[in-house]
N, CA, C and O of each residue as an XYZ file, in Angstrom:
476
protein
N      73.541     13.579     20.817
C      72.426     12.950     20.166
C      71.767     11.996     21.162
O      72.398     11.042     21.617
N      70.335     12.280     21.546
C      69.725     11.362     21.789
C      69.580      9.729     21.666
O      68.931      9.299     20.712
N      70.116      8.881     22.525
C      70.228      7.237     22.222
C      69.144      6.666     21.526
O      69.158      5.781     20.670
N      68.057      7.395     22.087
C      66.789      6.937     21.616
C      66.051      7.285     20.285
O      65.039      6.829     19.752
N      66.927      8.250     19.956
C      66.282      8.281     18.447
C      67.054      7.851     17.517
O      68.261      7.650     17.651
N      66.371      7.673     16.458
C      67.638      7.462     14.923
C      67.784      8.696     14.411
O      67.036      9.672     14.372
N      69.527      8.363     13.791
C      70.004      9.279     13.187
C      69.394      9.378     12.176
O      69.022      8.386     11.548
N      68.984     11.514     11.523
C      68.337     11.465     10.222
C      69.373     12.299      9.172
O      69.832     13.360      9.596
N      69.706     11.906      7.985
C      70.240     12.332      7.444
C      69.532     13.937      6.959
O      68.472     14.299      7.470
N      70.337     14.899      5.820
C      69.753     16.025      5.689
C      68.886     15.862      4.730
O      68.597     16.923      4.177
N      68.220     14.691      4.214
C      67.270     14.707      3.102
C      65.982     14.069      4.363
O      64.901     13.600      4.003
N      66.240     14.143      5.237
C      64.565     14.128      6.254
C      64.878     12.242      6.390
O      64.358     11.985      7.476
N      65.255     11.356      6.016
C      65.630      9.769      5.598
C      65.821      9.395      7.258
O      66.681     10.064      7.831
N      65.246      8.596      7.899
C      65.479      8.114      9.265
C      66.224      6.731      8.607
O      66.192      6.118      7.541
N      67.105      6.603     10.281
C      67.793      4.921     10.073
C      68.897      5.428      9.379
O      69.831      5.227     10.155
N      69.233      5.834      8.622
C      71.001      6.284      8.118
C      71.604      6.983      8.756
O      71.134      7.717      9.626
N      72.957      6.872      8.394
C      73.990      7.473      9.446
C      74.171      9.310      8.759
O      73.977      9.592      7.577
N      74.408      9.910      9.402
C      74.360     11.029      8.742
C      76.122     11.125      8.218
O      77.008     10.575      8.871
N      76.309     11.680      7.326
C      77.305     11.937      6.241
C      78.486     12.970      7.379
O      78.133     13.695      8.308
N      79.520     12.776      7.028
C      80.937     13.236      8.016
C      80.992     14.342      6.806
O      81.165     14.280      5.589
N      80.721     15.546      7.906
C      80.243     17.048      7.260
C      81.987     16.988      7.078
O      82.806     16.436      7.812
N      82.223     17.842      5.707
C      83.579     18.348      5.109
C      83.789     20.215      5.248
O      84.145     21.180      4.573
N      83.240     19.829      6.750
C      83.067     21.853      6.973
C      84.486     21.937      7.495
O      85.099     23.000      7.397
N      84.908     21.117      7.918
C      86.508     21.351      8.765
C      87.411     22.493      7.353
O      87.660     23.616      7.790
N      87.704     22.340      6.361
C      88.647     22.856      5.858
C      88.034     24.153      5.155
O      88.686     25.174      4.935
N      86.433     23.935      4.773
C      85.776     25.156      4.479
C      86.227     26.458      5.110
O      86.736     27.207      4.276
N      86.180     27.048      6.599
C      86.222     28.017      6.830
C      87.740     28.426      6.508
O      88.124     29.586      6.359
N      88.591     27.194      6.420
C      89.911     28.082      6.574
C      90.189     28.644      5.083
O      90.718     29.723      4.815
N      89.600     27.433      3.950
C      89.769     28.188      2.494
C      88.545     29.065      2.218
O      88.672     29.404      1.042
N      87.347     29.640      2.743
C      86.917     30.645      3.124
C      87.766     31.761      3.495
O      87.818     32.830      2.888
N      88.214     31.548      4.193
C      89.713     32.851      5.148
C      90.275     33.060      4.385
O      90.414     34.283      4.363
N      90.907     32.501      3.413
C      92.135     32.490      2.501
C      91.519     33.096      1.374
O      92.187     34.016      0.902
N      90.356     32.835      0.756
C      90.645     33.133     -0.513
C      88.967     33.942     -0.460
O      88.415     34.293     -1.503
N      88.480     34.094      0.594
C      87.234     35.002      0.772
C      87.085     36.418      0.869
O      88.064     37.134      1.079
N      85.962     36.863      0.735
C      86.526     38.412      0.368
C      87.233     38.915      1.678
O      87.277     38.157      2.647
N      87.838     40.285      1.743
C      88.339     40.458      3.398
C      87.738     41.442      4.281
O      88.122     42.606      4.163
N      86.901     41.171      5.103
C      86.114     41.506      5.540
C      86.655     42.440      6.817
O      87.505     41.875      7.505
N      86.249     43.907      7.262
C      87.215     44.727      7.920
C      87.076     44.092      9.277
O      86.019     43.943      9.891
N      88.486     43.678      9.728
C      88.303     43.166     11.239
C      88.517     44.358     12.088
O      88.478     45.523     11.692
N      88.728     43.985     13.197
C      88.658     44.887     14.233
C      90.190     45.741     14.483
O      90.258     46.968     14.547
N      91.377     44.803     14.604
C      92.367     44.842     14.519
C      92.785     45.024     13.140
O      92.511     44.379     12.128
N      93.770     46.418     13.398
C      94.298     46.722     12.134
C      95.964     45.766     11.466
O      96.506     45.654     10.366
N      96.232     45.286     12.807
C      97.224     44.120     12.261
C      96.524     42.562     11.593
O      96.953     41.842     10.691
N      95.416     42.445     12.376
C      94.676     41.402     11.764
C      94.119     41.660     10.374
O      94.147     40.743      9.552
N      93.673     42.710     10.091
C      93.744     42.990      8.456
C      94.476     43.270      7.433
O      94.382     43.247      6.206
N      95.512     43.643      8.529
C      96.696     43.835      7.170
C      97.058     42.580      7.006
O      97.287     42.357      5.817
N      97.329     40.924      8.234
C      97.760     39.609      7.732
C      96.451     39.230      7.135
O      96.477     38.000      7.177
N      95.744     39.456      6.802
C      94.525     38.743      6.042
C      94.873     38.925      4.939
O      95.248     38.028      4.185
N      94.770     40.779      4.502
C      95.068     41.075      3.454
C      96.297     40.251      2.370
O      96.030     39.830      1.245
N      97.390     40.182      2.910
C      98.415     39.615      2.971
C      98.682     38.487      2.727
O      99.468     38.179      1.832
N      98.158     37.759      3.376
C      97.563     35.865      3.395
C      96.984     36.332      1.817
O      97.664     36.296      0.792
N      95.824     36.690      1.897
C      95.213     36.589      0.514
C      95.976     37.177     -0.625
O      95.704     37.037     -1.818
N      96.944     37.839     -0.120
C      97.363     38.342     -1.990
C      98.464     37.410     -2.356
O      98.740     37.330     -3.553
N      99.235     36.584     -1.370
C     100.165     35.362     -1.462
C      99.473     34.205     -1.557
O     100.033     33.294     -2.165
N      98.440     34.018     -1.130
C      97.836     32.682     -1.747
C      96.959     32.783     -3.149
O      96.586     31.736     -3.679
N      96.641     34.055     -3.731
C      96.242     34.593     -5.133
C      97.509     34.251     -6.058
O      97.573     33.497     -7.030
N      98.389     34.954     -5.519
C      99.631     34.833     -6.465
C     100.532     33.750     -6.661
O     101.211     33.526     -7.663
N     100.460     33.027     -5.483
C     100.886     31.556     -5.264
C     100.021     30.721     -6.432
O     100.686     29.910     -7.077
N      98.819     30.826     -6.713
C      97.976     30.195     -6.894
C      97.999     30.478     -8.759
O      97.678     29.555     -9.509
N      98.391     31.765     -9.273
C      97.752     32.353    -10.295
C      99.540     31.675    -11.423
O      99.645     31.286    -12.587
N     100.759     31.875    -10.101
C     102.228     31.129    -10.857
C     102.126     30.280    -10.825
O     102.618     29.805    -11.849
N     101.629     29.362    -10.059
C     101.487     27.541    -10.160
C     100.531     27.610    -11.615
O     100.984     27.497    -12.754
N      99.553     27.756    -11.360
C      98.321     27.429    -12.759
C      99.131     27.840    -13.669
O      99.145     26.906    -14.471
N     100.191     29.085    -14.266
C     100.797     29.614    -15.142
C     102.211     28.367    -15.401
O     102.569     27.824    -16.446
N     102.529     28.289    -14.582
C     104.080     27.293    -14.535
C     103.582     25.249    -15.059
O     104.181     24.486    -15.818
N     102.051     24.982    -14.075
C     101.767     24.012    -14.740
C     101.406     23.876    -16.522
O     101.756     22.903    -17.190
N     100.654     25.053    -17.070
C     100.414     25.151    -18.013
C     101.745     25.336    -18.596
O     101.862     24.671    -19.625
N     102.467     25.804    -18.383
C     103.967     25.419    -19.509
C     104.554     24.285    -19.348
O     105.133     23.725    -20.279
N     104.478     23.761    -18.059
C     105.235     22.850    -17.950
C     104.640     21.134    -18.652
O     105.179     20.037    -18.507
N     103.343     21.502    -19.423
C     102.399     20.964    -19.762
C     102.580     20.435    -21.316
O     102.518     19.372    -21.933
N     102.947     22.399    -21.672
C     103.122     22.367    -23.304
C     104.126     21.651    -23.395
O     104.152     20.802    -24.285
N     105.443     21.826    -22.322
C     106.567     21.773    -22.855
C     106.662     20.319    -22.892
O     107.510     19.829    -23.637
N     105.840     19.484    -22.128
C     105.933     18.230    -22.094
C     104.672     17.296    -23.471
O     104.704     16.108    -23.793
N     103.658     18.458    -24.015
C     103.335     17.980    -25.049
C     104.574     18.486    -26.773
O     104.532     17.906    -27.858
N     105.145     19.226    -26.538
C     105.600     18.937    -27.545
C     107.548     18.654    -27.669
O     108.252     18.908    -28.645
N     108.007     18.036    -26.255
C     109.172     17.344    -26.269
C     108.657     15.720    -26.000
O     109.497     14.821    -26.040
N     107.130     15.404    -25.709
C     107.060     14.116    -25.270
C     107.544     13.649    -24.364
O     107.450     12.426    -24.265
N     108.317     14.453    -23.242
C     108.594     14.404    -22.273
C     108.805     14.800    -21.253
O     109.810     15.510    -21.244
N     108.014     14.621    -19.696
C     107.863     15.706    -18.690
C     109.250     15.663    -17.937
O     109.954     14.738    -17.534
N     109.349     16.940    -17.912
C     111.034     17.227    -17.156
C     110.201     16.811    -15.181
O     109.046     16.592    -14.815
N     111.265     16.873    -14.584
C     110.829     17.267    -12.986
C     109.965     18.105    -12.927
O     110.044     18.923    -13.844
N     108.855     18.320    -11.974
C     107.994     19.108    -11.891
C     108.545     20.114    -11.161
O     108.415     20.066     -9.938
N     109.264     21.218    -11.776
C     109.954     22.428    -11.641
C     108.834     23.425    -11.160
O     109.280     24.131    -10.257
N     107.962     23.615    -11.366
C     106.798     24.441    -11.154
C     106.634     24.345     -8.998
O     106.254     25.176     -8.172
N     107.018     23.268     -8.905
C     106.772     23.231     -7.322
C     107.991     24.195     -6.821
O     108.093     24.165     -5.595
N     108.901     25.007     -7.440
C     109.686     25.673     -6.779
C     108.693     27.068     -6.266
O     108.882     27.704     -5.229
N     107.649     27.322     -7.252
C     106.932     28.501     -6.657
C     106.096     27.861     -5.928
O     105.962     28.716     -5.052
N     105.238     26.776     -5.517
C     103.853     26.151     -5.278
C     104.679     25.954     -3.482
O     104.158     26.587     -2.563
N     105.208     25.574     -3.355
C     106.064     25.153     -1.981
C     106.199     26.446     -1.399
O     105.270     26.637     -0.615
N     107.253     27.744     -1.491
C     107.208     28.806     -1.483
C     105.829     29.383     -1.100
O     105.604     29.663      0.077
N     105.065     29.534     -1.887
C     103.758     30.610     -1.700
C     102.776     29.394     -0.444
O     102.123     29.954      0.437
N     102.774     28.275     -0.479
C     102.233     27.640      0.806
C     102.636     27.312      1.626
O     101.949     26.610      2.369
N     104.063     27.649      1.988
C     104.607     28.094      3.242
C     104.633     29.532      3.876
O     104.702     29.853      5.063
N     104.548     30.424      2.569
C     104.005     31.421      3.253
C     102.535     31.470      4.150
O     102.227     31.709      5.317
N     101.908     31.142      3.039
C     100.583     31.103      3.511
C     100.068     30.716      4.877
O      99.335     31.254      5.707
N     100.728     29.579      4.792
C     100.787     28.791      6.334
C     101.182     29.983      7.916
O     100.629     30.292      8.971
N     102.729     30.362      7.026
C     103.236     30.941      8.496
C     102.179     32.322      8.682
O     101.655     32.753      9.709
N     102.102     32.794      7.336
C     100.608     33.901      8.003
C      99.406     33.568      8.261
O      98.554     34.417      8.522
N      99.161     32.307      8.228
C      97.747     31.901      9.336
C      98.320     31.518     10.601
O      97.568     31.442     11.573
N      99.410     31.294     10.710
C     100.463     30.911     12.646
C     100.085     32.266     12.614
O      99.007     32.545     13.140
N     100.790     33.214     12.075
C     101.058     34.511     12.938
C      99.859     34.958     13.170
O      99.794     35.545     14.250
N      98.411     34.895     12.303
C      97.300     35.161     12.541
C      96.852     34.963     13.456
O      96.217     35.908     13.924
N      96.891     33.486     14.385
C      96.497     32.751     15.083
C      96.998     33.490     16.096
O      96.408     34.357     16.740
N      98.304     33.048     16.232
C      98.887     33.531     17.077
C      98.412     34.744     17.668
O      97.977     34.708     18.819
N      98.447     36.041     16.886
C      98.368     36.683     17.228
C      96.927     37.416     17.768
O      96.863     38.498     18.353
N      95.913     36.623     17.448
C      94.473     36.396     17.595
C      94.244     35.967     19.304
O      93.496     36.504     20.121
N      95.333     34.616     19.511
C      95.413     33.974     21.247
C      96.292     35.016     21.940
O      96.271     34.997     23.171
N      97.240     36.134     21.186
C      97.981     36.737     22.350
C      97.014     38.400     22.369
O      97.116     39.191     23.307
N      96.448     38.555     21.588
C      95.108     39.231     21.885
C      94.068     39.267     23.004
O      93.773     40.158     23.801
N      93.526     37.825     22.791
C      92.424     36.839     23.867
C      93.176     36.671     24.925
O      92.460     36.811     25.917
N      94.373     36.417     25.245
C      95.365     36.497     26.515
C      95.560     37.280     27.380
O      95.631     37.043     28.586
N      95.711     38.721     26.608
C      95.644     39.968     27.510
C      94.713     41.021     27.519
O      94.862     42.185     27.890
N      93.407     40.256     26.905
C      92.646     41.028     26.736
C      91.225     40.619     27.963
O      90.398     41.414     28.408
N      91.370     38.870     28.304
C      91.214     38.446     29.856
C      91.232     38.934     30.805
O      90.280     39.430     31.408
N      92.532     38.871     31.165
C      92.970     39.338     32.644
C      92.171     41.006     32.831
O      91.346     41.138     33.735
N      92.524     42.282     31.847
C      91.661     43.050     32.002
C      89.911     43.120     32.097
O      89.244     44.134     32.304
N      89.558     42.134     31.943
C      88.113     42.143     31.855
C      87.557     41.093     32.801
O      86.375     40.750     32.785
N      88.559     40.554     33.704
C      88.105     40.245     34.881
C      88.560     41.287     36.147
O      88.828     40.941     37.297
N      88.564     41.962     35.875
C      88.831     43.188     36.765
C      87.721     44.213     37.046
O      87.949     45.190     37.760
């Protein structure tokens, strides 16, 4: 950014600071739960695929397990341990290690796919 000018926010407004964009986590829950779009690599689509049907299902037993664990606490008047995190922990550690292996396997792609193309 230019010293010399003022910052303009996205409503056209000079003199304000512009707003700390919340795009950082967008693309990755984009990735996760966006449609799956055919990549190039057929291992990279099958962990997409994959990623997405464990963070669907992760997602669809938590909402199912909170909602009982909900009733059961409206009609004992009392909430037990939140037992429901035995699936919620589970399905976002999966999730996780198949965006590593994604990654991963995305940089050991770009790694040896270098050296040939400076040749």
């Amino acid at each position: 950014m230019n010293p010399t000018t003022q910052p303009v926010n996205s409503y056209g407004v000079r003199g304000s600071t512009p707003r700390p964009s919340a795009v950082r986590s967008r693309p990755l829950l984009e990735e996760i739960f966006g449609p799956v779009d055919p990549a190039a690599d057929v291992l990279e689509r099958r962990l997409l695929v994959a990623r997405s049907v464990v963070a669907y299902l992760g997602l669809v037993l938590t909402l199912v397990q909170v909602v009982v664990w909900l009733m059961i606490g409206l009609v004992t008047t009392h909430l037990d341990s939140p037992w429901w995190l035995w699936t919620t922990a589970p399905a976002a550690a999966a999730v996780a290690g198949l965006t590593a292996v994604q990654h991963w396997h995305r940089w050991w792609t770009r790694a040896h796919a270098e050296p040939e193309a400076g040749r």
